[in-house]
C-alpha positions as CSV (number, residue, x, y, z in Angstrom):
1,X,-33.3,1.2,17.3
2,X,-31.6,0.0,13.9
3,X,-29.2,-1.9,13.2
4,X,-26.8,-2.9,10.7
5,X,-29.5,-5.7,9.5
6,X,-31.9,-3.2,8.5
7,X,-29.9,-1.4,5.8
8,X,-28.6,-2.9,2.3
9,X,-24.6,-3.6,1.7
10,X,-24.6,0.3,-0.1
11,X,-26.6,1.7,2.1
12,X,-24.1,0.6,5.3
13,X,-21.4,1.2,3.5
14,X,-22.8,5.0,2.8
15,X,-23.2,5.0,6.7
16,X,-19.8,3.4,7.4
17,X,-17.6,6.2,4.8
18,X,-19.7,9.5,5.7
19,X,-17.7,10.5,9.0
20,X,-14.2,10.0,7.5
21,X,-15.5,12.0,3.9
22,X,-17.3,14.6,6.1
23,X,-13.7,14.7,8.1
24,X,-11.6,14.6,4.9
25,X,-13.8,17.7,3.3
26,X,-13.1,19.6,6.0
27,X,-10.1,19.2,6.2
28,X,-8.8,20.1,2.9
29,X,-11.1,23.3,2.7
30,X,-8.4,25.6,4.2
31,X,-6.0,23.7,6.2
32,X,-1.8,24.0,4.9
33,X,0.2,20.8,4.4
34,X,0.4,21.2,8.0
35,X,-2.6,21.5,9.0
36,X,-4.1,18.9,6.9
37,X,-1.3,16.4,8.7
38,X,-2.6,17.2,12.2
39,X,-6.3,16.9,11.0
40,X,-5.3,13.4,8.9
41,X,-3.9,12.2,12.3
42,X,-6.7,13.2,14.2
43,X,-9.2,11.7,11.8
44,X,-9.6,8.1,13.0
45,X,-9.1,8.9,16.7
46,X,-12.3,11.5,16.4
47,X,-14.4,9.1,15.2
48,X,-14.3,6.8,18.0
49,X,-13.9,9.9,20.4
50,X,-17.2,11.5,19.2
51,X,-19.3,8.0,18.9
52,X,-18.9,8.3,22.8
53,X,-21.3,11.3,23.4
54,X,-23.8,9.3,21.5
55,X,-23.5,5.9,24.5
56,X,-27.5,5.1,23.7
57,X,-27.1,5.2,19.9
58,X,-27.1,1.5,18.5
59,X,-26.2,2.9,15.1
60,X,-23.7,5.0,15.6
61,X,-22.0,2.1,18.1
62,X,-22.6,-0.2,15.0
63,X,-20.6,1.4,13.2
64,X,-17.9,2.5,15.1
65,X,-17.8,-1.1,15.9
66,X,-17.6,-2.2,12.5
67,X,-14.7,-0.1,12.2
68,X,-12.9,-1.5,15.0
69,X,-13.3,-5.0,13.8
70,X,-12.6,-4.4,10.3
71,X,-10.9,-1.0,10.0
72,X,-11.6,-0.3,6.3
73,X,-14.1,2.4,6.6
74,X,-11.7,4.9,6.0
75,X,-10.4,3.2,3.3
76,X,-14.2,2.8,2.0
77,X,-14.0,7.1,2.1
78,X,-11.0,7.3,0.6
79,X,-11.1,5.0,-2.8
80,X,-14.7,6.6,-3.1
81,X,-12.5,9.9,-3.0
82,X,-10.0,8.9,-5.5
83,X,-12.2,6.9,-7.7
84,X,-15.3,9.4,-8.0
85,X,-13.4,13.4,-7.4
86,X,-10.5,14.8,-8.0
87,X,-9.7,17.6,-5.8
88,X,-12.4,20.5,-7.3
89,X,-15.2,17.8,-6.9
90,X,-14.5,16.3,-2.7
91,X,-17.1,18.9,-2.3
92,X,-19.8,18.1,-4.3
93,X,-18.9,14.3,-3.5
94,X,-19.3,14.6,0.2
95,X,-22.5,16.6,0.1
96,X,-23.9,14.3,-2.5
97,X,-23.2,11.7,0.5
98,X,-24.6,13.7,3.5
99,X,-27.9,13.8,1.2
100,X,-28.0,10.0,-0.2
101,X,-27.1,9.1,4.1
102,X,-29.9,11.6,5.2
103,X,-32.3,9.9,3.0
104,X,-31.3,6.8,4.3
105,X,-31.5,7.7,7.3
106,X,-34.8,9.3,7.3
107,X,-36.3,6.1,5.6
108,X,-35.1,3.2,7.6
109,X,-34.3,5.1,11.1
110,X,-36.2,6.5,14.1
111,X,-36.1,10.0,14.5
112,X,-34.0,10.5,17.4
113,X,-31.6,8.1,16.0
114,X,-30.9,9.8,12.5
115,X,-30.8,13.4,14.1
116,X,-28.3,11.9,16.7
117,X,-26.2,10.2,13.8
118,X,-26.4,13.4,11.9
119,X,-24.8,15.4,14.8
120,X,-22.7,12.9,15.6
121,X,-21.4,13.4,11.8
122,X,-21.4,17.2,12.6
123,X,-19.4,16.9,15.7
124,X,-16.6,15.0,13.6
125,X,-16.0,17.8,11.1
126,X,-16.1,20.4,13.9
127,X,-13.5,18.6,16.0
128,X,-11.2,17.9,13.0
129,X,-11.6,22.1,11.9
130,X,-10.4,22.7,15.3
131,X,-7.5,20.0,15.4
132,X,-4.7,22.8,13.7
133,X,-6.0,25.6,15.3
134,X,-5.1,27.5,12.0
135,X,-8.0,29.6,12.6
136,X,-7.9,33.4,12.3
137,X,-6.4,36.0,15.1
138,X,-7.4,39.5,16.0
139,X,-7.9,42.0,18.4
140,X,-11.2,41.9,20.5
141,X,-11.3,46.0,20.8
142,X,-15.0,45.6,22.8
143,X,-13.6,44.3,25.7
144,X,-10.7,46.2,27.4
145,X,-9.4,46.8,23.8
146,X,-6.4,44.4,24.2
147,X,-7.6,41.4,24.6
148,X,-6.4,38.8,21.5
149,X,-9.2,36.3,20.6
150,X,-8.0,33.1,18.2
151,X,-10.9,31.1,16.7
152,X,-9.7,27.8,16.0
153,X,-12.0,27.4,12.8
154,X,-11.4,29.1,9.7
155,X,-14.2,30.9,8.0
156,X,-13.8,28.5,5.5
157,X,-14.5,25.5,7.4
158,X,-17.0,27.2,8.9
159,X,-18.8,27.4,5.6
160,X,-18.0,23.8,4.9
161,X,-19.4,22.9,7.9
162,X,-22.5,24.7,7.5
163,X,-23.1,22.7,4.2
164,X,-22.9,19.5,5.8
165,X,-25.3,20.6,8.2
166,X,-27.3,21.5,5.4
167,X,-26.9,18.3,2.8
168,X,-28.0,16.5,6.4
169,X,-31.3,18.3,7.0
170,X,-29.6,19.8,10.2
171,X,-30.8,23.1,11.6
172,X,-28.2,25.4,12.5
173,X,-28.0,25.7,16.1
């Protein structure tokens, strides 16, 4: 396994902002003022909760860790935000990121390790597009015609979503 020794000062701190700009880009795809409040709230609390289905992984504990002890990653996400985007570009920022961290990832990693840190990246965007709940109702008229199904996740986020699986090298599952 890797740890934080085997990766330059950019490369970490690539590894340290990618949860909280994955969280952040989902989050402002769709969400109301709202919305976006629960999922800001939620942000920092997911990142620690996801890192937990992921025990085994030394990088992924590394960096929650790191985060723990020093508490700037989201900070690290955020001036990258507001110094390299405005609003139109947090896209295009946070898939340029998923990219430059897959690379990294595929260079200096094992296998199972990146692919695990890559869901584990995953699992944080999905948990934050379901933290409002602002998805979309309707009527399921298949089963018994009256039965009201709410998905939590937006279409929107949905797409988002699928990007970051993409910019990551993730298959859709």
């Amino acid at each position: 396994m890797t740890t934080r020794r085997n990766y330059t000062r950019e490369e970490w701190n690539y590894l340290e902002s990618l949860p909280f700009l994955v969280g952040g880009f989902v989050s402002a795809v769709d969400s109301g003022f709202l919305g976006r409040l629960v999922e800001a709230f939620s942000l920092v609390p997911t990142v620690f909760k996801t890192a937990k289905r992921f025990p085994r992984n030394q990088l992924i504990q590394a960096v929650v860790q790191g985060q723990q002890a020093h508490g700037d990653s989201k900070g690290k996400a955020e001036k990258r935000f507001s110094e390299e985007a405005d609003a139109k570009n947090v896209r295009d920022l946070c898939l340029h990121a998923c990219r430059k961290v897959a690379e990294i990832l595929d260079q200096k990693s094992y296998p199972a390790e990146a692919t695990e840190f890559k869901r584990w990246v995953v699992a944080i965007g999905e948990e934050i597009a379901n933290a409002s709940g602002e998805g979309v109702r309707f009527r399921d008229f298949r089963s018994l015609g009256r039965r009201t199904i709410t998905r939590r996740v937006s279409v929107k986020e949905e797409e988002a979503l699928h990007a970051v699986r993409e910019a990551l090298g993730l298959p859709e599952l």
